[in-house]
C-alpha positions in Angstrom: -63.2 -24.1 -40.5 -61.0 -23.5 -37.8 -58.3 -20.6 -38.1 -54.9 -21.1 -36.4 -53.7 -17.8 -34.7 -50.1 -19.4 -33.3 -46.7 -18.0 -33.8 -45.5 -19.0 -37.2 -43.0 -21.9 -37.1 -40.2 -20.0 -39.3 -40.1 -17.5 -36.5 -39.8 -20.2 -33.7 -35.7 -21.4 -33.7 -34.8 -17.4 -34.0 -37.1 -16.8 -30.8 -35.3 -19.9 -29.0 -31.5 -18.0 -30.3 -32.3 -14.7 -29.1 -33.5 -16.6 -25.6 -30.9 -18.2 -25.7 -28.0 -15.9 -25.7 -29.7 -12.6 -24.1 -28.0 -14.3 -20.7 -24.6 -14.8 -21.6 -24.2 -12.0 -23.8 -25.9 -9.6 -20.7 -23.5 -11.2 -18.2 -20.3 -11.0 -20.6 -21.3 -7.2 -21.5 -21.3 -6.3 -17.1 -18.7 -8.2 -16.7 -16.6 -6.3 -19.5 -17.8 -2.7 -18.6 -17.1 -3.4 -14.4 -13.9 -4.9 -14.6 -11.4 -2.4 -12.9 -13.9 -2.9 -10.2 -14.1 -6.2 -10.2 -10.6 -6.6 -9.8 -10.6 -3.6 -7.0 -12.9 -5.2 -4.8 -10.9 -8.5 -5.4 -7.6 -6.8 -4.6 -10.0 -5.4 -1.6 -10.6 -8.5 -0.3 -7.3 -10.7 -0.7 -5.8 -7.3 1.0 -8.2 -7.7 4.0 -8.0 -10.7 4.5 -4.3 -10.5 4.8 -4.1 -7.5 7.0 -7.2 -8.5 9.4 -6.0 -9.8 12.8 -8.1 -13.0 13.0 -8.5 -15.2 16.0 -9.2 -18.8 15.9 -9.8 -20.0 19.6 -6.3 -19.1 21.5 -4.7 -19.2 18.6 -3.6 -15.7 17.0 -3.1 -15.9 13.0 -1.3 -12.8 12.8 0.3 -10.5 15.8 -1.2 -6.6 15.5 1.3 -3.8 14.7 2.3 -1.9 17.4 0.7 1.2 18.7 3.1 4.1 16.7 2.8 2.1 13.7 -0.5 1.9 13.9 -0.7 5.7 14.7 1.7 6.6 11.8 -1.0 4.5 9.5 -3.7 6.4 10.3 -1.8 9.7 9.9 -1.0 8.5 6.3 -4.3 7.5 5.2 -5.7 10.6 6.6 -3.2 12.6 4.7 -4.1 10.3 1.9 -7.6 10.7 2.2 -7.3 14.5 2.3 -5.2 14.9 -1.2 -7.1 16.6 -3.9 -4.5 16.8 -6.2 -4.9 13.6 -8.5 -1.4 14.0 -10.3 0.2 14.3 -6.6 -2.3 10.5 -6.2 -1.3 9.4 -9.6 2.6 9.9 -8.7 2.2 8.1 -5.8 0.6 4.9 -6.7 3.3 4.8 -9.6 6.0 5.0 -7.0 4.6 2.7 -5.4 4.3 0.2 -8.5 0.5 0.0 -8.2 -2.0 0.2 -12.0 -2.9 3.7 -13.6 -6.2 4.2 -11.6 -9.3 5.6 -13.7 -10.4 8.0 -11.0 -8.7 9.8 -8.0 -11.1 7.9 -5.7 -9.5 4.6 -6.9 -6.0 5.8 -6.5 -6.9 6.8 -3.1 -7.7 3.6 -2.4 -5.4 1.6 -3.9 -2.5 3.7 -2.1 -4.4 2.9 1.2 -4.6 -0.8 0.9 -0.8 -0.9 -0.5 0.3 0.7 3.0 -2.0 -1.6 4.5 -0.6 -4.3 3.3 3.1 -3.6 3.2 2.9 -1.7 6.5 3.2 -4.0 9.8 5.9 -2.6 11.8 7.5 1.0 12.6 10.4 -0.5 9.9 8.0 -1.2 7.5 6.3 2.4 7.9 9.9 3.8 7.8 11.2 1.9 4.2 7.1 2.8 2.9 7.7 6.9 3.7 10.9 7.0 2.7 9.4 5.8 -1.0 7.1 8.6 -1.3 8.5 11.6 0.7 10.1 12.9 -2.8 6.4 13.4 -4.0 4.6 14.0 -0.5 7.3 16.1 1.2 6.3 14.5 4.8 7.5 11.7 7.0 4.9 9.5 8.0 
């Protein structure tokens, strides 16, 4: 007499289903729920990669911005970087045409790398200031 202690075989093609889509459904569910990051840290990246001076043997891929630019774009983002006042954040990045952030920490951001990347020369510092002085009361 021998007893058979396996797992039932009506049980077996629900075990192979669940097994089966745990992955996908795990993946799509982090996926879903980190998107606005997602899409940050892409925006992150394509605006690095278009603002990074990058050298390929003699050649020069992009020329860096001049020394008062440059100046006048670390004033901003320290100015930036020192708002606490999210509507003042909020009113900026919509002036500036950028998505409703979720937190003030993502506006910040977002505001930074739009200067970085519309920001090259002293011009390009004077026509971005001129934008936002209404809301930020300073030339940058």
């Amino acid at each position: 007499m021998q007893i058979d202690f396996g797992q039932p075989q009506q049980f077996h093609g629900v075990v192979d289903l669940i097994v089966g889509l745990a992955w996908p459904v795990t993946i799509l569910s982090i996926v879903l729920f980190l998107r606005l990051e997602i899409k940050m840290l892409a925006q992150t990246l394509a605006v690095r990669a278009m603002t990074a001076d990058i050298d390929i043997g003699p050649l020069k891929i992009r020329e860096p911005s001049s020394m008062e630019a440059q100046a006048r774009r670390v004033t901003f983002t320290k100015y930036i970087r020192s708002l606490t006042d999210t509507a003042m954040l909020l009113a900026i990045a919509k002036r500036l045409g950028l998505p409703v952030a979720v937190t003030s920490s993502l506006a910040r951001n977002m505001i930074i790398f739009a200067m970085a990347e519309r920001v090259q020369t002293n011009g390009d510092m004077d026509e971005f200031s001129k934008r936002i002085k209404t809301i930020t009361k300073q030339d940058f």
